[in-house]
C-alpha positions in Angstrom: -6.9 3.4 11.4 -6.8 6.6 13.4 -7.5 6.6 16.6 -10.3 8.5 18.1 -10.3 11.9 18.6 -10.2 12.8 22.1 -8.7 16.3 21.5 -9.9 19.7 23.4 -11.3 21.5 19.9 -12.1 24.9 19.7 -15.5 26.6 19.6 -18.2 29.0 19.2 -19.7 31.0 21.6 -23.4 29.7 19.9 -25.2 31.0 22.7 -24.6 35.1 21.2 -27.8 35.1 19.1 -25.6 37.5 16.3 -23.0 34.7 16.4 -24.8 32.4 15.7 -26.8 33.7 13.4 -23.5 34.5 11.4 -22.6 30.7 11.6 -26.0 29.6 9.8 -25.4 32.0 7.3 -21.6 31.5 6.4 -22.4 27.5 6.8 -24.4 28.6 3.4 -21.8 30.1 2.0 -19.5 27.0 2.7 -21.9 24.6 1.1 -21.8 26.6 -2.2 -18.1 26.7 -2.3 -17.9 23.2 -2.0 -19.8 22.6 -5.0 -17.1 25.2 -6.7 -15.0 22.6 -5.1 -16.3 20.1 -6.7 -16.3 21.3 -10.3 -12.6 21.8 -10.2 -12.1 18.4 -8.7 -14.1 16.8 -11.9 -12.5 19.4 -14.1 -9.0 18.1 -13.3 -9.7 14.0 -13.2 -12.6 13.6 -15.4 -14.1 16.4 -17.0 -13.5 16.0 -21.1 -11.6 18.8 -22.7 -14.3 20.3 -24.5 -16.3 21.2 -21.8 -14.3 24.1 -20.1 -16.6 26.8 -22.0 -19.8 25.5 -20.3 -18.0 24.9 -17.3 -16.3 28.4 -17.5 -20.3 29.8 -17.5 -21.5 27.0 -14.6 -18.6 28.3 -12.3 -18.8 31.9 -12.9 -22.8 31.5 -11.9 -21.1 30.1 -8.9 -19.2 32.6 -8.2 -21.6 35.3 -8.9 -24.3 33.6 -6.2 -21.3 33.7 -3.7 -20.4 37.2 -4.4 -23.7 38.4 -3.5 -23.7 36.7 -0.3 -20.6 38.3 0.9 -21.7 41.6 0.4 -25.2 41.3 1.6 -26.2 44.1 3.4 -27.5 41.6 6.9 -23.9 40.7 6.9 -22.5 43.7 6.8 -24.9 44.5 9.4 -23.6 41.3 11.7 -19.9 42.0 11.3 -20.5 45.4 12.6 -22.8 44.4 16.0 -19.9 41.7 16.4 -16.3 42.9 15.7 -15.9 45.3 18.7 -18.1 42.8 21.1 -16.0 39.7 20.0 -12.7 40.9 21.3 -13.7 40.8 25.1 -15.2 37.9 27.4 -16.7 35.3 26.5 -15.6 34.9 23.6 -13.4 32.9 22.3 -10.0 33.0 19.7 -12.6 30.5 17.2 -14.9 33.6 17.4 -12.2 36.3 16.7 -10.7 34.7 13.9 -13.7 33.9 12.6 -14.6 37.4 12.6 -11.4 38.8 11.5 -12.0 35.6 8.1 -14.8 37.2 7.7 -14.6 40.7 7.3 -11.5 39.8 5.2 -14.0 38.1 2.7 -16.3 41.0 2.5 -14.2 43.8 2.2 -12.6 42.1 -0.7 -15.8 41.0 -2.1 -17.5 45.1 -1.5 -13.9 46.3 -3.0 -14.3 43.7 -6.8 -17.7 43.8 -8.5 -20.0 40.8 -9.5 -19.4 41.4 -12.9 -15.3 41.1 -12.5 -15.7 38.0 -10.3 -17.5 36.3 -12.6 -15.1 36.9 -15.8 -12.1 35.6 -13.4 -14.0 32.5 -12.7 -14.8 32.0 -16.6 -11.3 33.1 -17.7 -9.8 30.9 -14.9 -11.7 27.4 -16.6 -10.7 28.5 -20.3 -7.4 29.9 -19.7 -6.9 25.4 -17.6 -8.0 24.2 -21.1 -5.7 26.7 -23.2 -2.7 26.0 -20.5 -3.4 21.9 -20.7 -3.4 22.5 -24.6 -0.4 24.6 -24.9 1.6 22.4 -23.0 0.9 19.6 -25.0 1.5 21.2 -28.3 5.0 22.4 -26.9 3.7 26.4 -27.9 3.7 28.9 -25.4 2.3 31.0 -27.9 -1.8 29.3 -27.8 -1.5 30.0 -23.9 -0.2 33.9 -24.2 -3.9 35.4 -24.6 -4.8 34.1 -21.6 -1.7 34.5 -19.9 -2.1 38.2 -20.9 -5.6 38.3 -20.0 -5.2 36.6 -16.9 -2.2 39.3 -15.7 -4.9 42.7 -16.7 -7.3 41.3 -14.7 -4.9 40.2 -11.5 -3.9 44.3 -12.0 -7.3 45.1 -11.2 -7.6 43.0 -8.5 -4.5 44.5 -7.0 -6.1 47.8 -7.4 -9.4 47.6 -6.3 -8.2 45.6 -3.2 -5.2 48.2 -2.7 -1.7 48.3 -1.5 1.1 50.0 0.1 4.1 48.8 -1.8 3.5 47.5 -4.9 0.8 45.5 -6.7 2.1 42.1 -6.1 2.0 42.5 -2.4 -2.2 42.5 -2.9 -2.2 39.8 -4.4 0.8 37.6 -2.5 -1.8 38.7 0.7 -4.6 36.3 -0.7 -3.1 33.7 -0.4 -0.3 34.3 2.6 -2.1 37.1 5.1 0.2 39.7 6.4 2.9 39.3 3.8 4.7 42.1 1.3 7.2 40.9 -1.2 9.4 43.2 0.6 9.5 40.4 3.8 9.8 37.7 1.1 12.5 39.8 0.0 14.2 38.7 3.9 13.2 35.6 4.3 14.6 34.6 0.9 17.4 35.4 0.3 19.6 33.6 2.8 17.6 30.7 1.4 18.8 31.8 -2.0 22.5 32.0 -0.8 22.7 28.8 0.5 20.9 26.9 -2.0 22.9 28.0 -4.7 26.5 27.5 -2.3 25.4 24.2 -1.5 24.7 23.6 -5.0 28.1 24.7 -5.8 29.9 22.7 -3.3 28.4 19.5 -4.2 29.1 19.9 -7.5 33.2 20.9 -7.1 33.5 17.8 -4.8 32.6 15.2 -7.8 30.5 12.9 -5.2 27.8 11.7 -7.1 24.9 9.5 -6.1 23.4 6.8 -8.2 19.8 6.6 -8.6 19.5 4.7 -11.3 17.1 2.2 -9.2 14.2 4.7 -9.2 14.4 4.9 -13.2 13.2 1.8 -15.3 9.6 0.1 -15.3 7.1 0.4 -12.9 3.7 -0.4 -14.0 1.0 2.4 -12.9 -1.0 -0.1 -10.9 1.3 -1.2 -8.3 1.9 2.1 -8.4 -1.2 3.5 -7.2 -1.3 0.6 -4.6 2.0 1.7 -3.3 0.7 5.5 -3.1 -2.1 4.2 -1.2 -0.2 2.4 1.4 1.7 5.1 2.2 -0.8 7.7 2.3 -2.6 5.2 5.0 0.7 4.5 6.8 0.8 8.3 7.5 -2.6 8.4 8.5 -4.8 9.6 6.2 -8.3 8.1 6.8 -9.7 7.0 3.2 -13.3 7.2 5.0 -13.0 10.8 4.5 -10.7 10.6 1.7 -10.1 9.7 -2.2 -7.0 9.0 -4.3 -7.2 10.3 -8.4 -4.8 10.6 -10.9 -4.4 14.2 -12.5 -2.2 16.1 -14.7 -1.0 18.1 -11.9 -1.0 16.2 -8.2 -3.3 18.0 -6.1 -5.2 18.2 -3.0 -8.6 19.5 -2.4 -11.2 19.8 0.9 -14.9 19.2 0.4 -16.1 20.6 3.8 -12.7 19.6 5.7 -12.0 17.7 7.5 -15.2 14.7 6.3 -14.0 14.9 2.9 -10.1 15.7 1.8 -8.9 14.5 -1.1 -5.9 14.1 -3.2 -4.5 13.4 -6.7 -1.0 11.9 -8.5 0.4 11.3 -11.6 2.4 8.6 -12.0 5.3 7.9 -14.6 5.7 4.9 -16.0 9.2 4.8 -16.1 10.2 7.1 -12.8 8.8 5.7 -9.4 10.1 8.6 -7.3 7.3 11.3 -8.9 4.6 8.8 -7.2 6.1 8.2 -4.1 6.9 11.9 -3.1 3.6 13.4 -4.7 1.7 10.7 -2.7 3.4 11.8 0.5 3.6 15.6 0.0 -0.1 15.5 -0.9 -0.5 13.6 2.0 0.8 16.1 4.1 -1.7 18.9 3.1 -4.7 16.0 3.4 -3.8 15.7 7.1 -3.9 18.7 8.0 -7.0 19.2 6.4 -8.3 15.9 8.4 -7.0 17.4 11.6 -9.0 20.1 11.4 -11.6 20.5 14.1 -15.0 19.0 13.4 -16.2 21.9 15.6 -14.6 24.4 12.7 -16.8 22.5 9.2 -18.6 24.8 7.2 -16.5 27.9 8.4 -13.8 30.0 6.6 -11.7 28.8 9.4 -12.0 25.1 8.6 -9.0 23.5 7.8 -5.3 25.6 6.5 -3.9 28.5 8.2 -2.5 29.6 4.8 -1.0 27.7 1.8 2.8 28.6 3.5 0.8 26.4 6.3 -0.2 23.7 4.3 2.6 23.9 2.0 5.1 23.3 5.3 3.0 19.8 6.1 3.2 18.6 2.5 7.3 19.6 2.8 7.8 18.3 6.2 6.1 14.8 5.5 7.7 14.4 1.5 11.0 16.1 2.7 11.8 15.9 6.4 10.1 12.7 7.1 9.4 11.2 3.5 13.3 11.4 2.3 14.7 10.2 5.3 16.4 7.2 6.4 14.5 6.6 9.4 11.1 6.5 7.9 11.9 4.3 4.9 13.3 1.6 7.5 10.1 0.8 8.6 8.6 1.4 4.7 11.0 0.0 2.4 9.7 -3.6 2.6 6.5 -2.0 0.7 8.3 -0.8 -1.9 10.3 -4.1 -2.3 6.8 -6.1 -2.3 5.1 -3.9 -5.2 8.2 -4.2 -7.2 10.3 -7.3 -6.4 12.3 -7.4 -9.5 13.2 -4.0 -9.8 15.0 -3.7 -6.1 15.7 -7.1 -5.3 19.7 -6.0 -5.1 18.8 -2.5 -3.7 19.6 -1.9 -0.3 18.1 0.8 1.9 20.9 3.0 2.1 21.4 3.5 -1.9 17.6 3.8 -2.4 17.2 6.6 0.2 20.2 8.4 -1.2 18.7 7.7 -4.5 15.9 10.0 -3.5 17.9 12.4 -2.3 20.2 13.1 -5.4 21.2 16.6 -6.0 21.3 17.4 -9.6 19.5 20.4 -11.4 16.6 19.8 -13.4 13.9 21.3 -15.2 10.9 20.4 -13.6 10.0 22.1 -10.2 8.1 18.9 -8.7 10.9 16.3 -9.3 13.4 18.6 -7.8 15.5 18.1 -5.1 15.3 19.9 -1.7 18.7 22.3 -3.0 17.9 23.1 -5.9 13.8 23.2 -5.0 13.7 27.0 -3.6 14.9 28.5 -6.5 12.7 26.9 -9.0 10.7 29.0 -6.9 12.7 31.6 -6.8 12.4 32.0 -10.7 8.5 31.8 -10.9 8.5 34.6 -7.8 10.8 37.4 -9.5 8.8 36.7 -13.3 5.3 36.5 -11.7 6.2 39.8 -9.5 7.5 41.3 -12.6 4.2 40.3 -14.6 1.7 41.7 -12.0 4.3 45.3 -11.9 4.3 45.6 -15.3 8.2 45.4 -16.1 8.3 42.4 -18.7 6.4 41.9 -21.8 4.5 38.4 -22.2 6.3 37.3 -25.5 9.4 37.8 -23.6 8.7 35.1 -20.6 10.1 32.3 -22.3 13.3 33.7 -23.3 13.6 35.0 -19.4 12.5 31.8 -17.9 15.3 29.8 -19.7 17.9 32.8 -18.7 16.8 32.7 -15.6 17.2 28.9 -15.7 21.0 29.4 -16.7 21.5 32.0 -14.3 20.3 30.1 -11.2 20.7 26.3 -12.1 23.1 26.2 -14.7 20.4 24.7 -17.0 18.2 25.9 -19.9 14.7 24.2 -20.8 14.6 22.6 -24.9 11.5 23.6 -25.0 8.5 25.6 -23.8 6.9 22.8 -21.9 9.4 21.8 -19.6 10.2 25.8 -19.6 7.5 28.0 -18.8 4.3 26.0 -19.6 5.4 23.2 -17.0 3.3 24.8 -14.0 -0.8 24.6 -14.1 -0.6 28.0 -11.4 -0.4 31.0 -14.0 -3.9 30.0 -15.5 -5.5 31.2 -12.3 -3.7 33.9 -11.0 -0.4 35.1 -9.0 1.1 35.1 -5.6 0.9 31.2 -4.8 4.5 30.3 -6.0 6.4 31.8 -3.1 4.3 30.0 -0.3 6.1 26.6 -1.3 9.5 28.4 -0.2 7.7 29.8 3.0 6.4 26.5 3.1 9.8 25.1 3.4 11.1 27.6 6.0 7.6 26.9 7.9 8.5 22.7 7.7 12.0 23.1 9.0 11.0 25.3 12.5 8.4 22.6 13.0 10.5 19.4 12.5 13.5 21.2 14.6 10.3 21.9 17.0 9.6 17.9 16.6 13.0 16.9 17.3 13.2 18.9 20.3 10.0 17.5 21.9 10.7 14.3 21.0 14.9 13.4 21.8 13.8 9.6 20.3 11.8 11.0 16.9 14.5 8.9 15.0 14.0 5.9 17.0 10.2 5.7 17.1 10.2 6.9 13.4 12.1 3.6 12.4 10.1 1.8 14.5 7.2 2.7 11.8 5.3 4.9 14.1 4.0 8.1 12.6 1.5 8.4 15.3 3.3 10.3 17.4 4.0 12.8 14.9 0.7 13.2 13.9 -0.9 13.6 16.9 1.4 16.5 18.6 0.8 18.2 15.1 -2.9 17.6 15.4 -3.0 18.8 19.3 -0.4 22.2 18.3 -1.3 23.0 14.9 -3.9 21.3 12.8 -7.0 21.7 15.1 -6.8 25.5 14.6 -7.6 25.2 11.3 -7.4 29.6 10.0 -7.7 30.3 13.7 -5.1 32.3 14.2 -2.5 34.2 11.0 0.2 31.8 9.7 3.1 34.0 11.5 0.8 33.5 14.5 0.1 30.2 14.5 4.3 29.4 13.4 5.4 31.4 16.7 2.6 29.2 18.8 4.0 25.5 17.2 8.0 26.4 17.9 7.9 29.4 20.5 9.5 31.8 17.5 8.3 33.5 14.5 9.4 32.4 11.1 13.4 32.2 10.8 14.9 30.6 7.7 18.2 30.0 9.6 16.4 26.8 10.6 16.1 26.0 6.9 19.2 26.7 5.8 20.7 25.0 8.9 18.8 21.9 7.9 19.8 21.9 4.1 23.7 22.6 5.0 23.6 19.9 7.8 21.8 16.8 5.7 23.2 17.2 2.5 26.6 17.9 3.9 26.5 14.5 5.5 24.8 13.0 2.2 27.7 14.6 -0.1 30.3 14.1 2.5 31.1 17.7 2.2 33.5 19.2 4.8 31.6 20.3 7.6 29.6 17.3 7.6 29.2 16.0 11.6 
């Protein structure tokens, strides 16, 4: 169980009348999102298939309820007695970020009419359905009308909100604030570079690792009792938590941090999907959890930005969750829920079973090489979409050259090509946080290693504690506090630098590969 929290948590200067007054009315707005919250939950674990249309109308009411709350004239009225005020004494970095949240939500919401809003939200719940469908059906062409759809109406976001560069950077800024495809541009490339050398050099030195032991039959109960253990060995609190199964593993906040939950999808005959879906969902849960209390009901409540989240679900499934340390305090769990299956399998073939190197189609089985430019691919086609310089029949022909270009590879078919990611029925500009979501993970766990010299030791030991805690203390209390860049250069004293990536990837897998250069 986790312990209690005795942590120093931010707060709001309640005693400003206007303040507060704000709070009460954006703790309004917070309880109506939740309930948008919860219709996507349902819509991804339970809902039946033919109930998207009526649930396209129910969230686009939603939506359309929200929208006029954000531009609400009293609001507007608040944000301007309070955003010169809140910058000077008393009040505090909860208060300016809060403000600066805010005023982000309503300028975007004055800048895209009700009427727009509401066809996203209804397109967004059809276009699920007409992904889910295509996908099964192997045919990229029943998903296409939305797909096109979907990219003329992301254009008109992009213009309405505005941009200095190109369309795609308006869009890449809703979900990752302050960033231009042009700094992507930086920060990926030597992440490109090394990916595709180290892929290379692995490859010309005919090492190969067996993994084998993660492939055969593993019922989906023991299973789900496995993901549960670990997801409460890391410390995720199931009193304020839920595990689902889902098409897509997910994780989603209710009012973070009293009600986080997450999703898998187990394979029957492939244990690793489980096991690394359970953890990196795990990661973004925590940090949702170690949000301050004092933050609920706030649009600062819980992730900085999904590069944030997406570097605690990397660090725990990749840093942590693929290391040798960790499973030597774990692996007895995995040999009690399947005894037969790794009764000859030792620790060190079944951690370098999980971290094989081998290119393959789909994006959430891949390994941490080859990982980044699965991403890669889905950044340059999606920027391409939103710029207008490819067609839509042409995707899957580009996606599969791409595929060949980058991993050597080509897809058989449409669903493990381009239909094998849920993201392009919503929208555009997600895909390249998991990448800065790697960069962000690396920093931290150099960050980790350097304030802890025995990390190894204590990790072995089975505590996770530790870890969890100095995260909680630096980083998850903040919740949207401060920018991601901000809030990166506050955990590890720097701003974002993918050399500590690329370090990382040369320096474990050279050792795993026995590559020359390996200490």
């Amino acid at each position: 169980m986790p312990k209690q929290d005795t942590r120093s948590l931010p707060e709001f200067t309640r005693s400003d009348s206007h303040l507060s007054e704000l709070l009460n009315y954006l703790h309004q707005i917070a309880d109506l999102q939740v309930l948008g919250a919860i219709a996507e939950w349902d819509q991804n674990t339970a809902m039946p298939g033919g109930a998207a249309e009526i649930r396209g109308f129910q969230v686009a009411a939603l939506q359309g309820v929200l929208h006029e709350l954000w531009t609400n004239p009293r609001l507007a009225s608040l944000l301007n007695e309070l955003s010169e005020r809140v910058q000077q004494a008393p009040f505090s970095d909860a208060d300016r970020g809060l403000l600066r949240e805010v005023l982000r939500a309503h300028e975007r919401a004055t800048k895209l009419p009700r009427n727009l809003v509401e066809e996203i939200a209804r397109l967004q719940a059809t276009s699920f359905e007409a992904w889910r469908s295509a996908r099964a059906h192997n045919d990229f062409a029943l998903f296409a009308p939305m797909l096109s759809r979907t990219i003329a109406l992301q254009r008109e976001v992009a213009d309405r909100l505005g941009y200095i560069e190109t369309r795609y950077d308006a869009l890449l800024n809703e979900y990752e604030p302050g960033m231009t495809a042009s700094k992507l541009d930086s920060l990926f490339t030597p992440v490109y570079e090394t990916s595709k050398s180290l892929l290379q050099r692995i490859e010309k030195s005919g090492n190969t690792i067996d993994s084998s032991c993660l492939e055969g039959e593993f019922p989906v109960e023991q299973q789900i009792a496995l993901c549960e253990h670990l997801l409460r060995a890391m410390g995720y609190d199931f009193s304020r938590g839920q595990m689902a199964q889902s098409p897509h593993p997910f994780t989603t906040s209710f009012g973070s941090p009293f009600d986080v939950r997450v999703t898998v999808r187990p394979l029957v005959n492939f244990l690793q999907a489980s096991l690394m879906a359970a953890i990196h969902e795990g990661g973004h849960a925590v940090y949702e959890q170690g949000s301050a209390p004092t933050l609920a009901r706030t649009p600062i409540a819980g992730g900085a930005s999904l590069g944030a989240h997406e570097s605690q679900s990397r660090l725990w499934e990749n840093a942590i969750g693929r290391s040798e340390p960790y499973w030597k305090s774990q692996y007895a769990s995995i040999k009690e829920a399947f005894p037969a299956q790794f009764a000859d399998v030792d620790l060190n073939t079944f951690v370098r079973a999980l971290n094989r190197v081998r290119p393959s189609m789909i994006r959430v089985e891949a390994d941490e090489v080859t990982y980044n430019l699965h991403i890669i691919i889905r950044y340059e086609l999606e920027k391409a979409m939103v710029n207008g310089d490819v067609a839509i029949e042409t995707l899957p022909g580009l996606w599969n050259a791409k595929y060949r270009e980058y991993l050597g590879i080509e897809p058989a078919n449409d669903a493990e090509g381009v239909l094998q990611d849920i993201h392009w029925s919503s929208g555009f500009g997600y895909f390249p946080t998991y990448t800065l979501g790697n960069l962000y993970a690396a920093q931290i766990f150099h960050k980790l290693h350097a304030v802890f010299p025995d990390f190894d030791q204590r990790l072995a030991s089975g505590d996770t504690f530790f870890i969890l805690e100095w995260l909680r203390d630096q980083m998850y209390s903040f919740g949207a506090i401060y920018l991601p860049g901000e809030l990166i250069k506050r955990v590890t004293d720097e701003p974002p630098n993918p050399q500590h990536f690329t370090r990382y990837l040369n320096t474990k897998f050279e050792k795993i590969y026995g590559l020359p250069g390996a200490q």
